[in-house]
N, C-alpha and C positions, 0 to 999 in steps of 0.2 A: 504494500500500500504506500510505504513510504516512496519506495521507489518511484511509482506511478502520478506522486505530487509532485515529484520533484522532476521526472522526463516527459510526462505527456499531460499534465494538468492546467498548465500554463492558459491552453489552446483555449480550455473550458472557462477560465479564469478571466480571459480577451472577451471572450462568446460574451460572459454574463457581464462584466464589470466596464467595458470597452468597446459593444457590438460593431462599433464605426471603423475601427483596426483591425478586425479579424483578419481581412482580407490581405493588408499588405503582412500583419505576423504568422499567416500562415503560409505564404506566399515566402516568407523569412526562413519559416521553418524547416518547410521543407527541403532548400539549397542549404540549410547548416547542416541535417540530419547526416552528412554523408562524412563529418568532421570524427563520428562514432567507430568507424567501422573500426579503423587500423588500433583502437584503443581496445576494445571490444574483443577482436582476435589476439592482443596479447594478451587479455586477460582473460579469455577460456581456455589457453596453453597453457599460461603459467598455474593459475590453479591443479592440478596433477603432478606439474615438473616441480615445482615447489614440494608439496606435498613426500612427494620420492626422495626428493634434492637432503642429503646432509648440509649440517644447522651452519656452516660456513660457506654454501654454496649458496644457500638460499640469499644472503645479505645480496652476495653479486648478484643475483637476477633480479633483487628488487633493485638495483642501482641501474644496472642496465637497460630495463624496462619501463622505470620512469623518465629515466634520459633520454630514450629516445621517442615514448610520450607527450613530456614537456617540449620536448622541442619540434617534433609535428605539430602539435596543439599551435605551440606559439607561430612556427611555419605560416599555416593553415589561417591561422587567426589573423596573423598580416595579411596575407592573401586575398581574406574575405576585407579586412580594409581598403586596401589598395582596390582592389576589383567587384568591389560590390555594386555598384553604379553598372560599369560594361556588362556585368554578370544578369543584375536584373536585366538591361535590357536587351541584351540578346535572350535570354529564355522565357520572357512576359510580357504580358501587354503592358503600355504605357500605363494604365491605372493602375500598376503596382509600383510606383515609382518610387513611393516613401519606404516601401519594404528594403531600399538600399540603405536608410540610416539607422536598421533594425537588426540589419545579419550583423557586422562585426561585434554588438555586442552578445547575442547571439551565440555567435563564435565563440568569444571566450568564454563564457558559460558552457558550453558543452565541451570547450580543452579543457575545464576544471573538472567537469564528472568524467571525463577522459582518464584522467588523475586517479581520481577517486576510484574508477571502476581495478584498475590496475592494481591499486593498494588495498582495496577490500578481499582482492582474488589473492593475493599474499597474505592478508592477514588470514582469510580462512585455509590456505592453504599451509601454515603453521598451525592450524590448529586452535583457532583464536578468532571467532566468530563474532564476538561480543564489539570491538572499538569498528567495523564497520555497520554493524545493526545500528551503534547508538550514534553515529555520527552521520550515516543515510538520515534516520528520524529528525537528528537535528535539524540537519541540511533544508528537509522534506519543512520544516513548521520553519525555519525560516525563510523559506520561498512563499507559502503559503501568506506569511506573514507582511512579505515584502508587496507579493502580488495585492493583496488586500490596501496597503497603502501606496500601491504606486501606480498599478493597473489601472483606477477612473480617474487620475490626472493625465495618467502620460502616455494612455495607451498601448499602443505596442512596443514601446518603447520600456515604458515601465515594465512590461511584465520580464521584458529581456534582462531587463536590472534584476529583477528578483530572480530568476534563474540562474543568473552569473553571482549572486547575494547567496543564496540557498547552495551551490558547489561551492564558491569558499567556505 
């Protein structure tokens, strides 16, 4: 459940609190969604190789696999800066124009559950289930939270605050 506040509740959050921005935040959402994948496959690998891995091996892969996380993430994240504008309008109609001041924040919000997904898969993969339940939940009511007070000012924009809010 937590999970589900914090990756795809956002949408519903626009819907109800923002109805006028749905279109360019989900317009947003859809061209970040693809920001997941390479974070996503390292962290249904490493859960197993972790698990197997001896207790000084293990440190290296979480070092290696945030590193090269963080730095896609951040990659990625420039990227959708710099080319958010071209990006929209080559894949959208013109009425989705605003959805370019929406992805890079966006962006970094899902490099940080990028993060997150990768260090929860190590911690349960040692064996240690508990620091990422409590700090998804966290994550999960401070989005909630953020969305509730930023969502019917600022739109789609707010709600992207609160998803980048709710990942750190």
């Amino acid at each position: 459940t937590a999970y589900a506040a914090l990756i795809n509740a956002d949408v519903l959050f626009v819907q109800l609190l923002a109805p006028e921005a749905l279109p360019d935040y989900a317009a947003a959402k859809s061209l970040a969604q693809p920001m997941l994948l390479v974070p996503y496959a390292i962290a249904i690998v490493m859960l197993p190789a972790v698990a197997a891995a001896e207790e000084s091996r293990r440190w290296r892969m979480l070092v290696r696999a945030l590193g090269v996380t963080a730095l896609l993430g951040a990659l990625l994240a420039g990227a959708y800066v710099v080319g958010a504008a071209p990006l929209i309008d080559l894949t959208l109609p013109e009425r989705y124009g605003r959805a370019a001041d929406v992805l890079p924040l966006l962006a970094a919000g899902l490099a940080g559950i990028g993060v997150y997904s990768v260090l929860s898969q190590w911690w349960m993969g040692i064996g240690r289930p508990g620091p990422p339940a409590v700090s998804l939940t966290l994550g999960a009511l401070v989005a909630i939270g953020l969305q509730y007070a930023l969502t019917p000012s600022e739109g789609a924009t707010g709600a992207a605050l609160a998803i980048a809010g709710g990942a750190a």
